[in-house]
TIVO-111741 format. One record per residue: residue in three letters; x, z, y of N, C-alpha, C in turn. Coordinates in nm, 3 decimals. Last residue first. Layout:
// TIVO-111741
Ala	X	Z	Y	X	Z	Y	X	Z	Y;
...
END
This chain:
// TIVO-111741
Unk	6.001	-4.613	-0.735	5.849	-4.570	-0.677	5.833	-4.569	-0.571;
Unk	6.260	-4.657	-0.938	6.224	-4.667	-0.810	6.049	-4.707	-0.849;
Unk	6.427	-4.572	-1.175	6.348	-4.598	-1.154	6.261	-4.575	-1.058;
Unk	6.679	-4.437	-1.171	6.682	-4.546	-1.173	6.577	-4.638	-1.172;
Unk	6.660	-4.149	-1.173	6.710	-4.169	-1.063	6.692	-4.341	-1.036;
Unk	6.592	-4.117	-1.449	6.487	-4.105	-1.349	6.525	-4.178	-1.237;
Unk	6.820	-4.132	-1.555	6.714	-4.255	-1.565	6.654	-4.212	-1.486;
Unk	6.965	-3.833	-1.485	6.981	-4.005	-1.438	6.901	-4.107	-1.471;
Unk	6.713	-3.702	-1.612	6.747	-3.727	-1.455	6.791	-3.846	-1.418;
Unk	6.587	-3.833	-1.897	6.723	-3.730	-1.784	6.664	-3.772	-1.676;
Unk	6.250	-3.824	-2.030	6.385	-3.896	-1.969	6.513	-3.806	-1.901;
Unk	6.025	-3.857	-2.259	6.119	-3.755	-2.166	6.284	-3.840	-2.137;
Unk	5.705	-3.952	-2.243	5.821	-3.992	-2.257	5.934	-3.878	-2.156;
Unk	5.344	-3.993	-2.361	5.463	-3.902	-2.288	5.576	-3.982	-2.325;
Unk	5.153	-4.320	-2.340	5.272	-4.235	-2.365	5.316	-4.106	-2.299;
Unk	5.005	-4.482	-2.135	4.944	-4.422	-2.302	5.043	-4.286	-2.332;
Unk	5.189	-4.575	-1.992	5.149	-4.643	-2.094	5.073	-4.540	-2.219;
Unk	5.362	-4.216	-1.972	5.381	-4.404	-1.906	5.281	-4.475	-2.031;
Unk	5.420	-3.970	-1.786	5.314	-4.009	-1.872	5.338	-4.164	-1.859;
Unk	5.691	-3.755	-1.850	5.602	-3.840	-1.790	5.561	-3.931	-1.839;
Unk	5.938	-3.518	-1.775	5.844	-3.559	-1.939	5.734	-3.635	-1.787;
Unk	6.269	-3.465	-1.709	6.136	-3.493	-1.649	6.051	-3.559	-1.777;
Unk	6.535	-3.324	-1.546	6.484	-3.404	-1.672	6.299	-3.375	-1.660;
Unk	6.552	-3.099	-1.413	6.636	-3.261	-1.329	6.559	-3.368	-1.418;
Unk	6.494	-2.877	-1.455	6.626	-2.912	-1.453	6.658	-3.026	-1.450;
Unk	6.237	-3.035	-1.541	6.317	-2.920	-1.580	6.405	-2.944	-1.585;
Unk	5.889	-3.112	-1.505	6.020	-3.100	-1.443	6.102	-3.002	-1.533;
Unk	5.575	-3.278	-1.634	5.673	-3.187	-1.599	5.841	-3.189	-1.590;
Unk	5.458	-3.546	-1.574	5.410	-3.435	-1.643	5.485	-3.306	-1.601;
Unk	5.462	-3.812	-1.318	5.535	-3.689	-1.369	5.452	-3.596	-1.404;
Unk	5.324	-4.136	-1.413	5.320	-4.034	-1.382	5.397	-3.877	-1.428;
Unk	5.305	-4.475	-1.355	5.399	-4.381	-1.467	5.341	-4.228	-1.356;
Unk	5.230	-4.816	-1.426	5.206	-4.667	-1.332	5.283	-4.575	-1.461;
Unk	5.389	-5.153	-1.359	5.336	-5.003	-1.434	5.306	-4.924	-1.390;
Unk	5.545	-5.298	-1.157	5.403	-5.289	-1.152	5.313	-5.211	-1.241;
Unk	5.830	-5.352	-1.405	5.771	-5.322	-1.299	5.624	-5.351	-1.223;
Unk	5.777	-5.027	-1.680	5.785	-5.199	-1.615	5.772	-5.205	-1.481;
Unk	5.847	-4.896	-1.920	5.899	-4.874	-1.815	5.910	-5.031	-1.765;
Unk	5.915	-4.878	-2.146	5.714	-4.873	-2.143	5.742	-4.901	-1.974;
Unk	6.089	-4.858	-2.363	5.996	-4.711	-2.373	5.876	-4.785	-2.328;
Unk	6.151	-5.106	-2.300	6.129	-5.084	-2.453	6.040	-4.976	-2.438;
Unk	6.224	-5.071	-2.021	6.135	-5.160	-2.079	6.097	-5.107	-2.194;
Unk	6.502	-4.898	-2.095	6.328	-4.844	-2.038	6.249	-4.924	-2.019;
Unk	6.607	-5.100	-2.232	6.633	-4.939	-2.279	6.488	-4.868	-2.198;
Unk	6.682	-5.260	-2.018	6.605	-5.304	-2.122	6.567	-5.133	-2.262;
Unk	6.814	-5.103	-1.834	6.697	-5.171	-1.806	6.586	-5.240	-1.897;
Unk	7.037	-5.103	-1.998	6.966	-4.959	-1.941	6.828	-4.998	-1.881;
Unk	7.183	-5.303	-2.018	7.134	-5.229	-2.082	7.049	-5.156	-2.058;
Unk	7.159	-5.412	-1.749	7.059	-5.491	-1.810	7.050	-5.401	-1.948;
Unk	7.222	-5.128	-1.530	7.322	-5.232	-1.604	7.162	-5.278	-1.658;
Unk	6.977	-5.008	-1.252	7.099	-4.989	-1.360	7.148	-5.109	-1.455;
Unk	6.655	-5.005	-1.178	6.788	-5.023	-1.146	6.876	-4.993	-1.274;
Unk	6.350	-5.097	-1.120	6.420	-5.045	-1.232	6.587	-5.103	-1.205;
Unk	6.064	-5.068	-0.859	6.205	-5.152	-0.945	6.292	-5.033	-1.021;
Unk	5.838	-4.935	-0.897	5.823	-5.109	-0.783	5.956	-5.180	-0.800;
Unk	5.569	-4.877	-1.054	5.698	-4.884	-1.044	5.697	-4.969	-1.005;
Unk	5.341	-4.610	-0.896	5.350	-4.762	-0.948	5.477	-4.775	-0.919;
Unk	5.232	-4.311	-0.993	5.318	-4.399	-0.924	5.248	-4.486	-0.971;
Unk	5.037	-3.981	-0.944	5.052	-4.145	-1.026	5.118	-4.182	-0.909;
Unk	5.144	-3.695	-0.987	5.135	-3.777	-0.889	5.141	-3.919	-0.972;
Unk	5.247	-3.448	-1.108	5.072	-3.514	-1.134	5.056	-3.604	-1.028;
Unk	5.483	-3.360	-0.917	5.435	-3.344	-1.091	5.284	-3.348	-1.072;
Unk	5.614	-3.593	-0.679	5.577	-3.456	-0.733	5.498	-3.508	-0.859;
Unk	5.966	-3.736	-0.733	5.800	-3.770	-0.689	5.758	-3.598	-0.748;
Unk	6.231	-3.786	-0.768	6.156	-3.744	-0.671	6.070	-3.706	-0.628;
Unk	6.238	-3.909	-1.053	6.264	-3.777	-1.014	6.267	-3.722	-0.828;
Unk	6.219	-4.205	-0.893	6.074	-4.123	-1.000	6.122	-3.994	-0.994;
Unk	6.315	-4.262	-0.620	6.339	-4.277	-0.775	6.220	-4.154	-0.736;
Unk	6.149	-4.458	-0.326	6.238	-4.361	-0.409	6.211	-4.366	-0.510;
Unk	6.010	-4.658	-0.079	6.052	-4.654	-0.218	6.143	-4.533	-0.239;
END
């Protein structure tokens, strides 16, 4: 397991856990961010990361990235 800003750019995941306070957990539920979802990195920049979840682009920081384990 590692966070999603780890992974290389066009690599499908499957999310295997979502860390941080129940805010922040329900904050990337809402985007699309589940566990057993696939999410894939579109592109990198500077830590912040655009990736494909559910149908969706979605651009996240870094620190969320960091919170979503793959």
């Amino acid at each position: 397991m590692m966070p999603l800003s780890l992974t290389d750019v066009g690599e499908e995941n499957t999310i295997k856990k979502i860390g941080g306070n129940p805010e922040v957990k329900k904050h990337l539920e809402n985007l699309g961010f589940v566990v057993g979802g696939t999410v894939r990195v579109i592109s990198e920049l500077g830590g912040n990361v655009i990736v494909n979840v559910k149908e969706s682009r979605v651009a996240i920081s870094e620190e969320m990235a960091r919170k979503i384990m793959v």
